[in-house]
N, C-alpha and C positions, 0 to 999 in steps of 0.2 A: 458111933455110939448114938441113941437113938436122947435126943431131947425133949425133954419134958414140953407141956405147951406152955409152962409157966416159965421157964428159961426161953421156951423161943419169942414168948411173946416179951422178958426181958432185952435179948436182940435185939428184934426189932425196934424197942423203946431208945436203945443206945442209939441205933442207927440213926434214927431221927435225929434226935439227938445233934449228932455229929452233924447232921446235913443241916439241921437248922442255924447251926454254928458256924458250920464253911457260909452259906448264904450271909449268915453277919459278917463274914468278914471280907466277902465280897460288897455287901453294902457298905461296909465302912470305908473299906479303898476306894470305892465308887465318890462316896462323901468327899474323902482327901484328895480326889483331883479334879474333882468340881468344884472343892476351896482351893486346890493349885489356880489352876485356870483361873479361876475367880479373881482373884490373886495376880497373877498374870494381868488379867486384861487391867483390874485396877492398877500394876505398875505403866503399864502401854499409856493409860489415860492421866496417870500422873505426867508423863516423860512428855504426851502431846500435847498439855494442856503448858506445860513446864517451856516447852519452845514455843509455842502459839505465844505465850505470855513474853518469851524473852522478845519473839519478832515484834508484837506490841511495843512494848516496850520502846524497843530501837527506834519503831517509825516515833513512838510520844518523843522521846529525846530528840530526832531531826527537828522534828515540828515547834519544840520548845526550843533549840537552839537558833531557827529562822525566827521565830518571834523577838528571842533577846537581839538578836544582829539587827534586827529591822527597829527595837528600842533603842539599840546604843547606837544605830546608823541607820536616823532618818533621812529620807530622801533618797536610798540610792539608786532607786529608778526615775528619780531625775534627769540625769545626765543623758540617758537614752530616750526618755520623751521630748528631750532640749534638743537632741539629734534628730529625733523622727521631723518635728517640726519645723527646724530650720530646712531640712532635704525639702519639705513640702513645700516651704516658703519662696528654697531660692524655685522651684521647679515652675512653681508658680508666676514668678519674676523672671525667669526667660521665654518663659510663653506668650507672657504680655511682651517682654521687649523683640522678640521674633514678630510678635505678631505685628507690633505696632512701625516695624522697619517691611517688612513685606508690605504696610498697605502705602508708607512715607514711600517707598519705590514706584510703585503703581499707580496713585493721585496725588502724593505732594508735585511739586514743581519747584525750579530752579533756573533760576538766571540766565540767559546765554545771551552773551556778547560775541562780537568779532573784533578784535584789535586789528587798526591801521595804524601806520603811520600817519601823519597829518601835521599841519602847519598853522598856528594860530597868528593869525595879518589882520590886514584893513584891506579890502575890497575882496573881488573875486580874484585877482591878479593882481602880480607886479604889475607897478606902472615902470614903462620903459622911457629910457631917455636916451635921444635919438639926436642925429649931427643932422644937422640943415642944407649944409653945401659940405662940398669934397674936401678933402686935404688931410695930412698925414698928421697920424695922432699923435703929439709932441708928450705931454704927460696929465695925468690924471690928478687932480684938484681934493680927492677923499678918496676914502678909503673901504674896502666893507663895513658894516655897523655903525659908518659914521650918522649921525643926524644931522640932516640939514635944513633947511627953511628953501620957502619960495625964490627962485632967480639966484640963490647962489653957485656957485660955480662948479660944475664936476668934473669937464676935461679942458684940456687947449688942443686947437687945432691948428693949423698950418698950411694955408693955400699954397697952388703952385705958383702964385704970385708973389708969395713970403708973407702972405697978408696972417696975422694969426687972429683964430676966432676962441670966443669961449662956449660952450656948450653949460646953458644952466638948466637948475632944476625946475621943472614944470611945479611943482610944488612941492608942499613940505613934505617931510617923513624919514625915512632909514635908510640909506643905501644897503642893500643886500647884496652886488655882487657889481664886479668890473668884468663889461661883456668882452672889449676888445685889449690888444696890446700895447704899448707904446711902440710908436716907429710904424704900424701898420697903418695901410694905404685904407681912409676912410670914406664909403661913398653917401651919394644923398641919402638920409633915410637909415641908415647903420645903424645899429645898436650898439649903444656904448656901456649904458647901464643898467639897471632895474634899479628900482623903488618902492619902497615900500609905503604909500599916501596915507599919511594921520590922518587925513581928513573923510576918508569912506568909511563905512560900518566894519565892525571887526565881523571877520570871518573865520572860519575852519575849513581849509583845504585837507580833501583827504584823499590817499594815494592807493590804488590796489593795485597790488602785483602780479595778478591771477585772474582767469576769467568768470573761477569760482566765488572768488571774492569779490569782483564786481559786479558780480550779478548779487549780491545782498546790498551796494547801493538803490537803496529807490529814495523818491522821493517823498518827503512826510515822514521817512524814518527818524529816531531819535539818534543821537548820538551824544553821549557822554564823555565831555571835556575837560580834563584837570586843568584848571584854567588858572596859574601859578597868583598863590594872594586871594585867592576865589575861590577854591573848593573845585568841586563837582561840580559841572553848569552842562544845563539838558540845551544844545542844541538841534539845530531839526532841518535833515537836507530840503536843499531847494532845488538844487541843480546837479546832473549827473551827464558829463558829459558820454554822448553813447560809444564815440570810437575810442581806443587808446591813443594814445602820443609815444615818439621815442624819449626814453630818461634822458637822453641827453638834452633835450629842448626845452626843459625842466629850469634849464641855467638860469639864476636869478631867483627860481622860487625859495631856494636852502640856503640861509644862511650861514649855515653848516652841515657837512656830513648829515642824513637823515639816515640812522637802524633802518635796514629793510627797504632802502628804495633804491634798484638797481642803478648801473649807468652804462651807458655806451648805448646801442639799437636798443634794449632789450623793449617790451613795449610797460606802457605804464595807464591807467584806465585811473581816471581824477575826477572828482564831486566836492562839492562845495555845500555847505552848513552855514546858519544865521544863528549867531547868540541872541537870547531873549532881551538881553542890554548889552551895553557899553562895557567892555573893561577896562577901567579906571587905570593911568601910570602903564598901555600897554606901549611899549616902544620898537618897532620894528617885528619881523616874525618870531614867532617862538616855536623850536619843532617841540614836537610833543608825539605820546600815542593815546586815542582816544581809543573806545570801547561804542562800536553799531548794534544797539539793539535790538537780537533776534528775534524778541519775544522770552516765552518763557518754555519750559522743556522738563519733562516727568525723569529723574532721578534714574530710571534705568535708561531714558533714552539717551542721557549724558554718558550714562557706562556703556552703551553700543555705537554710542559717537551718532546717532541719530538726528533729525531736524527735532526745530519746538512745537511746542505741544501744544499752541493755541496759534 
């Protein structure tokens, strides 16, 4: 059926109509999910904004909690600056005392002596006392250690005549040793005794046992005598005999057993020392050991056993 133009152009009016209606309601949905979205993204920036703030948060409270600990407990990095400081202190203190022991090795110096044995008397020697004519030695008048005076008497003799002699002391002082036996056949010139003479200078006889050690005998060295009632006394050899003697020919010098001085063949190599004075109440020998001084000697040459160091 054919339409009027006023109904089609009705139509078309509808049509529009409609189209213009669907497009609103395309804009509208368009609208409500640009306010979704919208929507949306302001929940996203609530939620980031909402943790960002709790993380804030969390580090404010650490940082407020270190302050009050550091208010209610001052000083607690004390104890660890008190440790750094003492570690630097002692490090410090064994560097000085390393260092100041490596240079005490290297330039300090120390002492070195040689210990003898040795004999504090009067002369260089016993004085011996000796029989004049022959005859068989009936008995001895003293004893070791005794003291006697000039012209008294030390043995009796007994010629083949029956004649009997006395044998006296040539002078005063200690007897130190009976040379011969009773009952043995005495000739001119025998040695009966040794003596010790008060009236010479006191000396120091000293004895080495070794050819090492008598070669640090010389003469002008000092040697260091415990000189009993006196201390320390610097005496200063004078005389060094060069050859050795056998210990046994010795007899008369010891009063007694001397530490350290062989007997029999062995050989024995003797020097003699001068005290600066007199010692006062000495009576007879005195063994002793004194100290021959080597000089002086650098700290490590004592730990390698080395010579002195001047």
């Amino acid at each position: 059926m054919s339409l009027t133009a006023a109904e089609r152009t009705s139509e078309t009016g509808a049509d529009a109509i409609r189209t213009t209606d669907a497009d609103a309601e395309t804009g509208t949905d368009a609208t409500t999910k640009t306010k979704t979205e919208a929507e949306a993204g302001t929940e996203t920036d609530a939620r980031t904004e909402t943790k960002g703030g709790s993380t804030s948060g969390a580090q404010s409270t650490a940082v407020a909690a270190a302050r009050a600990a550091a208010v209610l407990e001052p000083g607690l990095d004390r104890p660890v600056g008190l440790v750094g400081a003492r570690l630097r202190a002692a490090a410090a203190a064994l560097l000085l005392v390393v260092g100041a022991g490596g240079g005490w090795l290297a330039f300090g110096t120390l002492p070195h002596t040689l210990p003898l044995p040795a004999v504090l008397a009067h002369g260089a020697a016993p004085e011996t006392v000796r029989a004049d004519r022959p005859g068989a030695l009936l008995a001895y008048r003293v004893s070791p250690g005794a003291a006697v005076t000039e012209g008294q008497t030390i043995a009796v003799l007994r010629t083949a005549a029956g004649e009997e002699l006395t044998v006296p002391a040539p002078q005063a002082g200690t007897v130190t040793a009976l040379l011969a036996a009773p009952g043995a056949t005495i000739a001119p010139g025998a040695a009966l005794a040794a003596l010790d003479a008060a009236g010479l200078p006191d000396t120091v006889r000293l004895f080495a046992t070794s050819l090492e050690d008598a070669g640090h005998l010389v003469p002008g060295r000092t040697v260091l005598v415990p000189v009993p009632g006196a201390g320390t006394v610097q005496a200063t050899i004078t005389a060094v005999d060069p050859l050795p003697v056998r210990a046994d020919s010795l007899d008369g010098t010891f009063p007694v057993p001397l530490p350290g001085v062989p007997t029999g063949a062995a050989p024995v190599w003797t020097a003699r020392a001068e005290l600066p004075y007199s010692v006062s109440q000495l009576r007879g020998p005195v063994p002793l050991t004194v100290a021959v001084d080597l000089g002086a000697r650098h700290p490590y040459q004592a730990v390698f056993g080395t010579g002195a160091g001047r």
